[in-house]
C-alpha positions as CSV (number, residue, x, y, z in Angstrom):
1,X,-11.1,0.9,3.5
2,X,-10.4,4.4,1.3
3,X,-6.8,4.2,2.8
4,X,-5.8,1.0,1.5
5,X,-7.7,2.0,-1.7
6,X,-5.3,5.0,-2.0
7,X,-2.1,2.6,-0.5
8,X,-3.7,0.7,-3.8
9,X,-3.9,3.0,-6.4
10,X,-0.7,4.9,-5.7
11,X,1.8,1.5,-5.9
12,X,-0.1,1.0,-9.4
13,X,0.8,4.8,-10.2
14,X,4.2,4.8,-9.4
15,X,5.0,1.1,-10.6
16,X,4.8,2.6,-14.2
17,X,3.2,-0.5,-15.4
18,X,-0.5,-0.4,-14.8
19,X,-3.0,2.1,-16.2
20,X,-6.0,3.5,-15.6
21,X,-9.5,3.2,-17.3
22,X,-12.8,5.1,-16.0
23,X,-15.4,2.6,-15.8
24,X,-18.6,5.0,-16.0
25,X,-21.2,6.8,-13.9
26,X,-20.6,5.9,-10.5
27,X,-18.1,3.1,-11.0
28,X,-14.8,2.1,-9.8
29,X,-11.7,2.9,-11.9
30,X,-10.0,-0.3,-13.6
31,X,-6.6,-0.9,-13.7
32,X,-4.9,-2.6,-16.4
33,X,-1.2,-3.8,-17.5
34,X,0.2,-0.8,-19.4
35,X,3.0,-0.5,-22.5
36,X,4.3,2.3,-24.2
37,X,3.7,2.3,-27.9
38,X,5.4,4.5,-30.2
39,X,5.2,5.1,-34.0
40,X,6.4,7.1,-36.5
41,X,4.7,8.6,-39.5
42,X,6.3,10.6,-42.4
43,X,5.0,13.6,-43.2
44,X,4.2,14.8,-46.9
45,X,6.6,17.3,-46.5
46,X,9.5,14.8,-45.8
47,X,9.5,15.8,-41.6
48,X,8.3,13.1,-39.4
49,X,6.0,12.7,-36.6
50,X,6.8,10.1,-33.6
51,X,3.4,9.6,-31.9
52,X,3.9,7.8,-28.3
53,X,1.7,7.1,-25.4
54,X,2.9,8.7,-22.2
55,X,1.1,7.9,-18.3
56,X,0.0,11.0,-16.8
57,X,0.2,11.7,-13.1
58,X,-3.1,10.2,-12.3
59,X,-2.7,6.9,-14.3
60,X,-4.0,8.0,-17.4
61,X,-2.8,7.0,-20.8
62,X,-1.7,10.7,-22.9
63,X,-1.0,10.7,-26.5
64,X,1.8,12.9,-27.5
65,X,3.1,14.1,-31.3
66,X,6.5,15.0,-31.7
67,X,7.3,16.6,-34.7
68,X,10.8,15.8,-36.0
69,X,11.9,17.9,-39.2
């Protein structure tokens, strides 16, 4: 059963389009459909900032700044 759990988890990994959200104390991850936003905010200074969401190696949603002058 923990194989096919694996076999499971790592075709929603590398599919790119599912990701993962920890369920709590003791319970099983859930998976969910997964899209990349990105938005861009200008800075006070005139720069801007693109914020994105990125899928880390484990399924996890990252949020990421990139400063643009």
């Amino acid at each position: 059963m923990a194989s096919i759990k694996k076999i499971i988890r790592q075709a929603l990994r590398r599919s790119g389009e599912f990701c993962v959200t920890n369920a709590g104390d003791g319970e099983e991850p859930l998976w969910r459909p997964w899209k990349a936003t990105v938005t861009s905010v200008e800075e006070p200074s005139g720069g801007r900032v693109i914020h994105t969401q990125l899928l880390s190696t484990t399924g996890v949603p990252v949020n990421v700044a990139i400063p643009r002058p």
